[in-house]
N, C-alpha and C positions, 0 to 999 in steps of 0.2 A: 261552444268555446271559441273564442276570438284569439289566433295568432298576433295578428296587426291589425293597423289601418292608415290609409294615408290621405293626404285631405292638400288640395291646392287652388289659392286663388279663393277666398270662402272670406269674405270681411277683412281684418288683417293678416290674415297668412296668403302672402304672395308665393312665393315659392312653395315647393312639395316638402309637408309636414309629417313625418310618421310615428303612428305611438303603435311600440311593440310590447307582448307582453310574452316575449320570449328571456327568458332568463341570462342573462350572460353566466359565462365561465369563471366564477367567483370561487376560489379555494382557500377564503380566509377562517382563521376563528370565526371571526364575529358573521360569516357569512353561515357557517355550518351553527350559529347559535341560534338562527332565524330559519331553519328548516321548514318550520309551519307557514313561510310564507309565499313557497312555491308548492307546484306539484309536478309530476312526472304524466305525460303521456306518451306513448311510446319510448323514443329513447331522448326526449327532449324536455327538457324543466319551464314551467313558465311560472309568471309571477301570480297571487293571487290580488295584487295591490300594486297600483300606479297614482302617484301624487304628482298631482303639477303646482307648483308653486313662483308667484312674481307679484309684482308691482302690477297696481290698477295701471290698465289698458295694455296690457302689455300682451294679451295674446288670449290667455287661457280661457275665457267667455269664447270666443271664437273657436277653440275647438272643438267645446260644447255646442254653439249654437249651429257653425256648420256638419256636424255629425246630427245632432237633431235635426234639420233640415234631409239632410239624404236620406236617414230612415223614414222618415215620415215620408218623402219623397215614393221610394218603395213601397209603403203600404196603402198611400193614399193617387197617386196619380192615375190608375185607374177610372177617378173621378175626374180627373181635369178636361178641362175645354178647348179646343184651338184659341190661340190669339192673346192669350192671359199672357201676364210675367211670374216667374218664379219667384217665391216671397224670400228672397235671399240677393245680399248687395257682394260683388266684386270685388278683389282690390280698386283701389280708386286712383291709385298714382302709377307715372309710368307706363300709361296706355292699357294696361292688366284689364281694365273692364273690356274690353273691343278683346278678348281671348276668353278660353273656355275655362270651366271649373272641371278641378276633375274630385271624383272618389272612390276607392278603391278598399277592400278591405278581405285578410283572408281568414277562413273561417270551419269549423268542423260540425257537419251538420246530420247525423242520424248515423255517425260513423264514417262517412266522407269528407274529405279536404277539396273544397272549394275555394275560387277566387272571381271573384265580382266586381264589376268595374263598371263608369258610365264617367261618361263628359256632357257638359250642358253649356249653354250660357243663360241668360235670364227670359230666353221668348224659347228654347225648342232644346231639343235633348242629340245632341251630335253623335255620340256614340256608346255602347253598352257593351258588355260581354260577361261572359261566364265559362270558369273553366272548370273540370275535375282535374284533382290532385291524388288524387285515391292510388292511380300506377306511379305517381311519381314527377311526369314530365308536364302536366296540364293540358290534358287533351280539351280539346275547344267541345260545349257543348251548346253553345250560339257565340256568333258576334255578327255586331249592329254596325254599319260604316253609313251613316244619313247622305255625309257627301259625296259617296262612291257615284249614285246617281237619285234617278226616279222610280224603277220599277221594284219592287216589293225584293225580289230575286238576285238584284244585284248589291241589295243594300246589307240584306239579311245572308247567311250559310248558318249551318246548324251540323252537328256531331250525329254521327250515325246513330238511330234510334232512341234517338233524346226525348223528343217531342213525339207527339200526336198529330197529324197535319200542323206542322209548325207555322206554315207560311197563313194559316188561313185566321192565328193570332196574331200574323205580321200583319196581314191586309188589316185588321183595328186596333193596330195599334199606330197613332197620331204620334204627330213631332213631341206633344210635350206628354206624350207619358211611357213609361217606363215599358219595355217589353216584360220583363218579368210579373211586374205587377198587372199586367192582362191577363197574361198567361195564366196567374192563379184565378182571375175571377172566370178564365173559361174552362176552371176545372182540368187543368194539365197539370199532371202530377208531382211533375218534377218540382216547377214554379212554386205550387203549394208547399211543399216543402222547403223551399230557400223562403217564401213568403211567411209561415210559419216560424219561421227560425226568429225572423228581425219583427217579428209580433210577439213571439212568446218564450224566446230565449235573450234576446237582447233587446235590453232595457233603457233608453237614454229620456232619463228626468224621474223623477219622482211620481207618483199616480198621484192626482186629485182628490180630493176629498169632498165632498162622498161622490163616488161613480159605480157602476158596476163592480168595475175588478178590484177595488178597494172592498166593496162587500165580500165579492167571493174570498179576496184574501184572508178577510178578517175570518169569517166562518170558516174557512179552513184550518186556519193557524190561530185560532184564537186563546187556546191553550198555551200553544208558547209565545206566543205575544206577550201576554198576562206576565209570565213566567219572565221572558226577557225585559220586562218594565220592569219588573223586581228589581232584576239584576243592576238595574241601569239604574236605581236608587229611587225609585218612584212611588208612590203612596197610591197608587192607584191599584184597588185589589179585585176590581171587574168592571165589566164593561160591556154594553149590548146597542141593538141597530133598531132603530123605530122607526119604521116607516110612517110621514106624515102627507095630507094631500095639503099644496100651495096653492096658491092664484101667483102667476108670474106674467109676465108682459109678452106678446110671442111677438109680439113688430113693436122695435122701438119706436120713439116715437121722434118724427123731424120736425123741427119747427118753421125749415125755409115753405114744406108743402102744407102742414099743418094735420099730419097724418096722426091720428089716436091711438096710443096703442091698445093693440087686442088684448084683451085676458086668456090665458087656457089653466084648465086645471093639470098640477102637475104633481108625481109623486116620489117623495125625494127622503133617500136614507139620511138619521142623524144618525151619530155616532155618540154615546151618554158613558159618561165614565161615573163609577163610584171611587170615593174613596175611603182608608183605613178609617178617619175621626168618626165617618158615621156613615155607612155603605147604605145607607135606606133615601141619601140624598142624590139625586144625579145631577150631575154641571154637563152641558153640554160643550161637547170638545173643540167647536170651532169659535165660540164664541164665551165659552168662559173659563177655559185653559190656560195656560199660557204660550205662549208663540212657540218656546223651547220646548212643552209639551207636542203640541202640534208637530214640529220637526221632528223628534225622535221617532211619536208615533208613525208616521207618514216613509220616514227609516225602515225601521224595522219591519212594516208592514210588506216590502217590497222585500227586503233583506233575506228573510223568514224565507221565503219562496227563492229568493237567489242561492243563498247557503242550501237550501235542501236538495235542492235538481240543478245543480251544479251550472247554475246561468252566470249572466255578465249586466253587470248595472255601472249606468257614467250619470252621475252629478255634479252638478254646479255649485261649487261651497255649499258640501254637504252639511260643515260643521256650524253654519249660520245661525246662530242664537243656542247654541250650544258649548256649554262647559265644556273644557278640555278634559276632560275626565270621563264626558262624554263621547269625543271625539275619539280615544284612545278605546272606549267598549265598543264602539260601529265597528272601530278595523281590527280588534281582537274575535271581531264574530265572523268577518270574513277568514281572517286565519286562523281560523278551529273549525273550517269548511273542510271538507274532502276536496273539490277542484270551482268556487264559486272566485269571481273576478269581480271588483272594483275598480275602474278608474273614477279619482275626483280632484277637482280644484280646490284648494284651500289657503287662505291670508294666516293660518294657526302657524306659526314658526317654529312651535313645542312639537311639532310633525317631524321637522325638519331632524331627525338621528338616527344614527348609525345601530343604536339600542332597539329602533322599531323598526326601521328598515332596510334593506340593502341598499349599498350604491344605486344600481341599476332600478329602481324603486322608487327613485327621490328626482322628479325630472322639472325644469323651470323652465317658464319662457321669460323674454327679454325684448323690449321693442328697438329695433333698427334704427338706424339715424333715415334709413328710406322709408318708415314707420310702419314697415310690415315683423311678425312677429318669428322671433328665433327660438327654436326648441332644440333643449339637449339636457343629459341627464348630470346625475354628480360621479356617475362611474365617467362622465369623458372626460373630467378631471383625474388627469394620472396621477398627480402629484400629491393627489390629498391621500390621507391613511384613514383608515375607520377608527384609528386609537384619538383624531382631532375632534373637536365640537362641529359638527355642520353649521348647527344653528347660530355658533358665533359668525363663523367664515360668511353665511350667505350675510348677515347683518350686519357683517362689516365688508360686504360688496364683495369677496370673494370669485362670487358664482355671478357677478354683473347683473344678476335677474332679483334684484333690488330698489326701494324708489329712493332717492337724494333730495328732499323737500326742501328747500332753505325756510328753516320753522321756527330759528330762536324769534327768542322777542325780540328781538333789535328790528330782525328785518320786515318782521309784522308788523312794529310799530312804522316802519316805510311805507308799507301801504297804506294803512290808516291816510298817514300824512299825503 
C-alpha cells in the first residue's frame, strides 16, 4: 500500500510534487455516498482512486514518466555501469539541471511502514536512505551521504541489526546504483523485501503484450478475465495462449558499418480471442482486435491481480481509445476492491464529478508562466460545494488546469493567411 509520494526536479516538475493517497477529513453527504472509494487501515482512510486531470504539457506525463523512471531505477540499477547518464531530463530553466532530483515515497510493506528516499543528478546517485515507521518515529535503517566523503564508512551508517555485513554491499555498490537495489541482488533480506515490494506490488505502466507476466496473469485470472470482458460489454466468449517459434533479427542492422543482421530462433506467446458469432474462429488480439480491445484487455489483466491482493497501479491515460462507459467500469472495479489503489491521468472530463468522486480524488496540474508543472486537488478549492458541476467549473477555467486554444475559424483562417 502506498501512503504518498513526492517527486522533484524530473522533466517539468521543478519544485517538490506530492501525490498522497491519504484521505482527507470530508463529512459531507455526497462524501459518506462514495464510501467505496476509500478504505480504512488502522485509524486512517485512504483513497482507492486518484485522477490527475489538465491541458497537454501541463505536467501529468511527467509524473508518470518520472515515477516510472525511479522504480525502474530500483529494480534495475544493479545492472548499471560507472560513467553512463540517467535516461531522465531535469528541469531545464532557472539553473534546476546543475541541482539534484529527488524521490521519496512512503509505503506499507509485509505490515511495516517505511520511508525511502534517494537524490541523483543524471551521471551518480548523491544520496539514499531508508527508514522504519513501524514504532512511529522513523528509526533510520540505512542512510547514504556520497558527499560526506570517500571511504565506504563515512558515507554509509546503517540501523542496528538491519543488514548483514552491511558495509560489504556498500563496498559494490558504485556511484550510479542504488544501494537497495544491490543489496537485493546479494540476497539481504530486508532489501529483497522493499525490492519485492516495487516489483510485485507496485505497478507503474501497463504490462506488454505478450511477456511472461502477462501469460502468467492470463493463466491465473483467466476466468475472471473472461467474466470481466462480459461485464465490460465485449463479444469475446474465450480465449487461449499459443505458443509459436519466430525467426527475429538479434543485432539490428547499421548501415554506416554495414553490419547484417543475425537471425535467432525465438518463442513468443499469442494471445487468440474467440468470439460469440462463431467461437470456432480465432482473431488474433494484437493484430486483429481493436486497439480499444487491446487496452481494456491489457487493463484488466493487470487490474484482476491489483483488485485481488490489494496492490497499487499508476497509468498514463488509462482511458485512451476507450468509451466512457468504459472508463467509468475500470474505476467501479477498483471501488468494489477491498484496499487496491489506482492513480491515473486522463483528458475524459465525464471523470471530472463529485457523483464519482471525492473532492480530495479529483487532482490537476497546470503549467506555470516559469513552465514548470503545479499540482493541487479540487478539495484545495474551498469555495466549491459538491452540490456544483465540476466538470462545468474546470471547462470554464475555474480550477486554471485547463487549455485556452484560440480555435474559432476567424483566427484559423489567420493562419492560413
Amino acid at each position: 500500500m502506498v501512503l504518498w509520494f513526492s517527486l522533484s526536479n524530473f522533466f517539468s516538475i521543478k519544485d517538490t510534487v506530492t501525490v498522497s493517497f491519504e484521505a482527507e477529513k470530508i463529512a459531507t453527504t455526497a462524501a459518506r455516498d462514495l464510501a467505496d472509494n476509500v478504505f480504512t487501515a488502522g485509524k486512517t482512510q485512504y483513497l482507492k482512486t486518484v485522477g490527475i486531470f489538465g491541458p497537454n504539457a501541463s505536467g501529468k506525463s511527467s509524473i508518470y514518466k518520472a515515477l516510472l523512471f525511479c522504480t525502474r531505477l530500483i529494480l534495475d540499477s544493479h545492472n548499471n555501469h560507472e560513467g553512463g547518464n540517467f535516461n531522465f531530463v531535469p528541469f531545464k530553466f532557472d539553473g534546476y539541471h546543475e541541482q539534484p532530483s529527488t524521490f521519496a515515497i512512503r509505503f506499507v510493506c509485509g505490515g511495516t511502514e517505511y520511508e525511502y528516499a534517494f537524490s541523483l543528478n543524471q551521471k551518480e546517485i548523491i544520496s539514499e536512505s531508508l527508514r522504519d515507521f513501524s514504532g512511529g518515529r522513523g528509526a533510520k535503517v540505512f542512510l547514504r551521504e556520497e558527499k560526506v566523503g570517500k571511504p565506504k564508512n563515512q558515507i554509509y551508517s546503517f540501523g542496528e541489526g538491519c543488514f548483514v555485513r552491511p558495509f560489504d554491499v556498500a563496498q559494490s555498490t558504485g556511484r550510479s546504483t542504488l544501494f537497495i537495489s544491490r543489496a537485493a541482488q546479494m540476497d539481504r533480506e530486508l532489501a529483497k523485501k522493499i525490492y519485492q515490494f516495487f516489483l510485485g506490488e507496485f505497478y507503474v505502466g501497463l504490462p506488454l503484450i505478450p511477456n511472461q507476466y502477462a501469460v502468467d496473469l492470463f493463466n491465473r485470472n483467466k476466468k475472471l478475465l473472461l467474466e470481466a470482458l462480459r461485464m465490460a460489454d465485449s463479444d469475446i466468449v474465450d480465449m487461449e495462449i499459443r505458443k509459436e517459434r519466430v525467426t527475429v533479427p538479434a543485432l539490428a542492422q547499421d548501415p554506416r558499418f554495414g553490419v547484417q543482421p543475425a537471425m535467432q530462433q525465438k518463442i513468443i506467446p499469442r494471445f487468440l480471442t474467440k468470439h460469440k458469432r462463431n467461437p470456432d474462429i480465432q482473431f488474433d488480439l494484437l493484430t486483429e482486435e481493436s486497439e480499444g480491445t487491446v487496452q481494456i484487455f491489457s487493463l484488466l489483466l493487470v487490474l484482476l491481480d491489483v483488485c485481488q491482493n490489494g496492490k497499487t497501479l499508476v497509468a498514463d491515460e488509462f482511458d485512451l481509445r476507450l468509451h466512457s462507459a468504459m472508463s467509468d467500469f475500470i474505476i467501479n472495479l477498483i471501488h468494489a476492491s477491498d484496499k487496491a489503489q489506482f492513480l491515473f491521468t486522463s483528458h475524459n472530463t465525464n471523470l471530472i464529478s463529485t457523483k464519482k468522486f471525492r473532492r480530495d480524488q479529483i487532482c490537476f496540474t497546470n503549467k506555470k508562466e516559469d513552465g514548470s508543472t503545479e499540482f493541487y486537488s479540487l478539495y484545495d478549492f474551498k469555495d466549491f460545494r459538491e452540490n456544483m458541476d465540476a466538470e462545468k467549473g474546470y471547462l470554464q477555467g475555474r480550477f486554471d488546469a485547463v487549455p485556452y486554444p484560440a480555435a474559432s475559424v476567424e483566427s484559423i483562417k489567420k493562419l492560413f493567411e
